[in-house]
N, C-alpha and C positions, 0 to 999 in steps of 0.2 A: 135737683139736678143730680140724680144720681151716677158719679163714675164708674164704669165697668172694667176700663180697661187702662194703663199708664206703660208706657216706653217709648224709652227714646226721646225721651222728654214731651211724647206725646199723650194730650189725657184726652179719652173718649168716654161720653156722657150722653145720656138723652134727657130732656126737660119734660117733668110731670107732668105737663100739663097737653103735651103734643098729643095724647091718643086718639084724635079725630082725624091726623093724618098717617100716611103710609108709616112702617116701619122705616125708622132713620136714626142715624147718629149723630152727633157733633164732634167735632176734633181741633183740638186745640194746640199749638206749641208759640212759644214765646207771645208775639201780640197778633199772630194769625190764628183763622180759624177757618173751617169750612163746616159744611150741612150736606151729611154725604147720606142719600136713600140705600137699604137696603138691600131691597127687591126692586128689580136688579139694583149691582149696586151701581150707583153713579152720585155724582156732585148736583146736588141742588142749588146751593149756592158756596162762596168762598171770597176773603176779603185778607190778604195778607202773604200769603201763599205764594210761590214764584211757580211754574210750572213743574219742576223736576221734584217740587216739594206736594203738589198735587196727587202726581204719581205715587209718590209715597204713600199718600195719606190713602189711595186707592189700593193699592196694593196693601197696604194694614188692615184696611175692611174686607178685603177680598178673603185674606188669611185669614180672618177670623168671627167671616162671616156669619155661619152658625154660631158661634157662640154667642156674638152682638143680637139678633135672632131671638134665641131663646130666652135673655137677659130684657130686651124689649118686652116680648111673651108674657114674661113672669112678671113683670113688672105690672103690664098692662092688663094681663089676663091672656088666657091663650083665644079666646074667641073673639078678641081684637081683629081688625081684618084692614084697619084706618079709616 
């Protein structure tokens, strides 16, 4: 599970073994989490999260979404497609 990204107490990670589906992240703070797709981005799932804290975690991936992107890319290869 590689981390890419930490603030705000939030950690963002994708799981090695996901490359059969779409580019996507994982986002974590305290005992919440969500599974937020890349392209485009949106919430796949989430489990702990209040709404206002959703938002957040949407607006974190939106900010930095190319970089989450290319850090997937690399990771996966760039001719990944999901």
């Amino acid at each position: 599970m590689p981390t890419i990204y930490r603030s705000n107490g939030f950690r963002v990670y994708f799981y090695s073994r996901e490359n059969s589906e779409p580019p996507d992240v994982h986002i974590d703070r305290g005992g919440a989490t969500a599974k937020v797709w890349l392209e485009p981005v949106a919430i796949a799932s989430h489990a702990g999260f209040a709404g206002r804290e959703l938002a957040d975690v949407l607006a974190l991936v939106r900010t930095h979404q190319q970089v989450f992107l290319e850090a997937w890319h690399g990771f996966f290869g760039a001719g990944q497609s999901g």
